[in-house]
N, C-alpha and C positions, 0 to 999 in steps of 0.2 A: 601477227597482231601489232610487232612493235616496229615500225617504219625506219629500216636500217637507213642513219647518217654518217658515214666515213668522213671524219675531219681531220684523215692523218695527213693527206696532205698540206705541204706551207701555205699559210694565205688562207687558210677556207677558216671560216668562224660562224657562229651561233648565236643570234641574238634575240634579246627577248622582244614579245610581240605585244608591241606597242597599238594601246586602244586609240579607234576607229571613234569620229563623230559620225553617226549616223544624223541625219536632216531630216528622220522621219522624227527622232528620237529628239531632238535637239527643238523642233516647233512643238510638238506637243509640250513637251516640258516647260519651254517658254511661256506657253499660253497656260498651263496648268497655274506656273506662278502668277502670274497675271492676277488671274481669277482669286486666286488665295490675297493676294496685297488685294484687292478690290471686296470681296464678296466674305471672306472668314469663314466661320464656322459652316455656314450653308454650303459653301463647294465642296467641304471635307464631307458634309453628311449623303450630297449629293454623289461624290465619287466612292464612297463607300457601298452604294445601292451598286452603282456600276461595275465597279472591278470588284469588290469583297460578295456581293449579292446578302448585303446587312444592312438592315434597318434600321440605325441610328436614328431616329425620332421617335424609336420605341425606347432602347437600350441604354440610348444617352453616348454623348460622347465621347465623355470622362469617366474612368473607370470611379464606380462608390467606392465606399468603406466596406459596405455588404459585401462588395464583390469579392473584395482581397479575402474576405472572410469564408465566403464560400471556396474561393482556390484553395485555400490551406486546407478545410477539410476534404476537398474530391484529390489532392495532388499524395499519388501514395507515398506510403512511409519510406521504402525505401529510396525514389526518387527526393522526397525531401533530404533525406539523409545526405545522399550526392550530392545536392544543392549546397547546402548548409557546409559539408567540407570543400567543397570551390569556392565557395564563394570566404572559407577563411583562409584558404592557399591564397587566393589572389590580395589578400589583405598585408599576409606577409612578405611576397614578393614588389609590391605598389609602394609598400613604406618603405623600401630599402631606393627607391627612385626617385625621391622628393629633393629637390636642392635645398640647401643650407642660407641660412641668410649669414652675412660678416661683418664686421666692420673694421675700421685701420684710420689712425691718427698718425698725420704725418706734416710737421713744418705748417702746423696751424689749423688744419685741415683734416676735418673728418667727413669722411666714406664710406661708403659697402651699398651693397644692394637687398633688400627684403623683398619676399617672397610671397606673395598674397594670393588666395584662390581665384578662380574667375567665377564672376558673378553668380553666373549661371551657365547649366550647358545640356544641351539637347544630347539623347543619345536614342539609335534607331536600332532596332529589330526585326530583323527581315523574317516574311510568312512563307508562306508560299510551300517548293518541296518540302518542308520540313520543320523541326519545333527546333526553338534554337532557345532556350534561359541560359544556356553557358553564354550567347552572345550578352544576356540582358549582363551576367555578373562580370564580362569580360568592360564591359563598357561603364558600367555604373558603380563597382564597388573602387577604380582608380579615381572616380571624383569622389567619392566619400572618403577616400584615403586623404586626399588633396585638400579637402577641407571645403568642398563644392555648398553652399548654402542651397541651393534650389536645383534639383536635378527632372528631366522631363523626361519622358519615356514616349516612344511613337511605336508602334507597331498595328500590322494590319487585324480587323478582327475578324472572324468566323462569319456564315451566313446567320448563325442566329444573336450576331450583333456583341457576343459575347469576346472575350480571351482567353486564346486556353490555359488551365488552371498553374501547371509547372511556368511558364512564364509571368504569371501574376503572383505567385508563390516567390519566384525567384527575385521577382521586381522588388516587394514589399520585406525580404529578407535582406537585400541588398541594400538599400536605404533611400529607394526612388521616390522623389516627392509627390507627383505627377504620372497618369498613365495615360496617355492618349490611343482611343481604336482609330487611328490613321496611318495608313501606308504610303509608301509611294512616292511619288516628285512633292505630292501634295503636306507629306507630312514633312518632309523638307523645309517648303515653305513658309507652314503654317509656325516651326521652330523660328526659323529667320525672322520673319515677320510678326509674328505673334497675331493671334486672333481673339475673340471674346473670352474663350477659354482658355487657352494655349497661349502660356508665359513666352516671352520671347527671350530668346538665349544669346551668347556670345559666342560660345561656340558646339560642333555640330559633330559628333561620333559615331563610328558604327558603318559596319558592310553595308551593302545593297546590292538591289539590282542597276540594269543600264540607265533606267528611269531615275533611281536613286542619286548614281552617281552624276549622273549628266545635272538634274537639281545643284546637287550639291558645287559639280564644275561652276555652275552660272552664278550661283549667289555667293561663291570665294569671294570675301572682299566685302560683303554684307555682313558674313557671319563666319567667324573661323571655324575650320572645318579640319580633319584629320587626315585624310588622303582622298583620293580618287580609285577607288578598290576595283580593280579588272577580276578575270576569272581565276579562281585558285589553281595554283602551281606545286609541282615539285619537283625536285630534280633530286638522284640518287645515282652516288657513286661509289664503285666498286670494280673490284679484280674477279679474279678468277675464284676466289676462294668464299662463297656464298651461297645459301640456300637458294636457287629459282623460286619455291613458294613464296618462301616470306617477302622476295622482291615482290613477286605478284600480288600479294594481297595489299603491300602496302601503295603500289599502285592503282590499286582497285579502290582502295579506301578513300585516296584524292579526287581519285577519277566520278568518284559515285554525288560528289560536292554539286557539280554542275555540266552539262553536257558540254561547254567551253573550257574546260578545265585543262591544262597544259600537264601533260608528266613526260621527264626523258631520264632516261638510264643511259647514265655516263660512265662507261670501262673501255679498258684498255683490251680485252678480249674479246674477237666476236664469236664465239662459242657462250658467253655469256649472257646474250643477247637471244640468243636463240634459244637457250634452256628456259631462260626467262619468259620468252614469247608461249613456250609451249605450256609453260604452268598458268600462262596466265588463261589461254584456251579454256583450259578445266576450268580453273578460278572461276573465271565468267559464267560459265553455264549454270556455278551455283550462287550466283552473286544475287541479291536485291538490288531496285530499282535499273533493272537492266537496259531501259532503255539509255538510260542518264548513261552509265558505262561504260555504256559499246558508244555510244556518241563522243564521250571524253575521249578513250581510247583509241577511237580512229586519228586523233590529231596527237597519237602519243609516239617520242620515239625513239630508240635506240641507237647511242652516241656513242661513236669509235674515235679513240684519242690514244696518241702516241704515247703519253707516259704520263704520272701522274703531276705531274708539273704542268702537262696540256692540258689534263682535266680541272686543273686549279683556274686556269685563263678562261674554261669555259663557262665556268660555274661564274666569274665573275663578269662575264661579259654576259651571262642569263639574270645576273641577280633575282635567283629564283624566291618567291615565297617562301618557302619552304625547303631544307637540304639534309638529304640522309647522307651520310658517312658512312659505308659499308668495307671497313679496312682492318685488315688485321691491325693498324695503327692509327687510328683514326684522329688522335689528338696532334698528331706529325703533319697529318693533312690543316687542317684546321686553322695550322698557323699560317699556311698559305694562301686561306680563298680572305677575302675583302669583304664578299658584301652578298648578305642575304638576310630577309626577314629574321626566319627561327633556325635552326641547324640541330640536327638529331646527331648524338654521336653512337653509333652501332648497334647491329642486329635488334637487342630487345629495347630499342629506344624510339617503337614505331609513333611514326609523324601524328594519329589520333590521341595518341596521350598530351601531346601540346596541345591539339585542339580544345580538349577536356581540361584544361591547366593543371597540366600536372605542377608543374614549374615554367609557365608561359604566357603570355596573351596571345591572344590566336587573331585578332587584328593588328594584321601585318602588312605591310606593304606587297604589291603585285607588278607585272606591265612594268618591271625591269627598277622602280622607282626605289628598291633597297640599295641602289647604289648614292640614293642619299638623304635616305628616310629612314626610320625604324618604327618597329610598331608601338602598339600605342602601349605609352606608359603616365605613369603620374603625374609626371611633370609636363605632361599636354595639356594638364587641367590647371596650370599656375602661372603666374605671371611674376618675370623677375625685374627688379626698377633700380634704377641707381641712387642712390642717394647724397646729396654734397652737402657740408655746414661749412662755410670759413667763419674765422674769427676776423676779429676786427682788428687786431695788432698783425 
């Protein structure tokens, strides 16, 4: 199951898999903007029939007051509970990311730079496989940290026009101004551009899909935007001294994200690759959403490297998403890889509790781009300025 790569030889190297424009993906999207800068609200309500199969001229575009109200009583207690603590972990971790504003008098001459929010800014929530509110608190509670005045919320709605309640629960706990039933390249656009209802932002957060991100590629430069998010990654490194399970679940647990999802196991053993491979056989068979899985997993693979000093080179020439540390020393490793989104250091430090912020944002960089990005933090939402006074003497 895990596709043996030998890079012990000199000269062989690993690198990360850099996104594809597709031309099928790239006109549509064009054209979807189009119609948004031309047409506004009517294309959003119109691509909502199409691809959500919602009726928005029944339901309305914009989430009511009603609505928020009904989420908080259907979203259960324990689920809010979850909520309501992510979303005060991410409050503590956001405010320790804010830059400082300063100043300094010098020979006449004062300076420093202050620190101001950005106006406004869009943040997306992807539908589809899955319920995501950790994304709405990953992206919405670092502009409230940031001092954000107007925050927008897009996310795809249901066929009965509705949002499901945990993400509407999590929106209005988090401090979103704004919730828009729009998906897609389309709700992209409708942030950049702004429509009759839909404020228009500065800048634009949050995963997607290829449609998302391809939007989001074209209007760089309209509207700041946070990355270009390819398929989630992990990468996991380890010797000889490691459970096979726990490697396999926690491969299974990246892999179940998106059936393009990247994972390799990186040791210096291939006995450990094999033990791994055979756990993850069982794994899988009791795995949920198993198509997604076994799709992931066919592109997963099992990395052979001379010593741990070659697995340091490989990991940073993958600049993975995501990196587990499976070492009996794993803070000794550490000091030598460069560049990765989030980094787990050992056994019980599996990669889904970053997802769930334990202590992380889980919008990270992908498609190798940790090598000069980091995921999203508070000071994505601020804007720093210089400031000069001379005197006149």
């Amino acid at each position: 199951m895990l596709e043996l790569l030998d890079l012990r030889e000199r000269g062989e190297r690993l690198e990360a898999i850099r996104p594809e424009i597709d031309p099928t993906v790239f006109e549509t999207v064009q054209r979807i903007l189009q119609r948004v800068f031309v047409e506004g609200d009517e294309v959003l309500i119109e691509l909502a029939q199409r691809f959500d199969d919602a009726d928005l001229t029944r339901t309305g575009l914009m989430v009511r007051r009603e609505e928020f109200a009904v989420a908080e009583h259907e979203t259960p207690g324990d689920l809010k509970w979850a909520i309501d603590a992510l979303i005060e972990r991410m409050r503590e971790l956001h405010a320790r990311q804010l830059p400082t504003e300063w100043w300094e008098d010098r020979d006449g001459v004062r300076y420093g730079e202050i620190v101001r929010p950005i106006r406004a800014v869009g943040c997306y929530v992807p539908g589809g496989r899955a319920l995501y509110p950790s994304s709405v608190c990953m992206t919405v509670v670092p502009a409230v940290v940031a001092g954000v005045p107007e925050i927008v919320l897009c996310t795809p709605p249901r066929t009965d026009g509705t949002i499901h309640p945990a993400v509407l629960y999590a929106a209005k706990r988090a401090g979103t101004t704004y919730v828009a039933k729009t998906g897609g390249a389309q709700a992209i656009a409708a942030m950049a551009y702004g429509t009759e209802t839909i404020p228009q932002v500065d800048r634009i957060v949050g995963p997607g899909n290829a449609y998302v991100t391809e939007a989001k590629r074209q209007l760089c430069g309209t509207v700041g935007i946070d990355a270009l998010a390819g398929p989630s990654e992990l990468a996991i490194v380890t010797d000889g001294d490691v459970d096979p399970e726990f490697v396999a679940l926690d491969l299974i647990a990246q892999a179940e994200h998106d059936p393009l999802a990247r994972t390799y196991l990186i040791t210096t053993e291939e006995a450990v690759i094999a033990k791994v491979g055979s756990a993850l056989e069982q794994a899988v068979a009791e795995a949920g959403r198993r198509e997604i899985v076994d799709a992931a997993l066919a592109g997963s693979r099992g990395v052979l490297v001379r010593d741990l000093a070659h697995a340091a080179t490989v990991v940073d020439d993958l600049a993975p998403e995501h990196l587990l540390i499976l070492l009996a020393d794993p803070d000794a490793f550490l000091e030598t890889v460069s560049v990765a989104g989030a980094i787990f250091l050992g056994e019980w430090s599996a990669v889904p509790f970053g997802d769930y912020g334990v202590a992380s944002n889980h919008v990270l960089p992908t498609s190798g781009t940790a090598r000069f990005s980091s995921g999203l933090r508070a000071s994505d939402y601020v804007t720093v300025r210089s400031v000069v006074q001379m005197s006149k003497g």
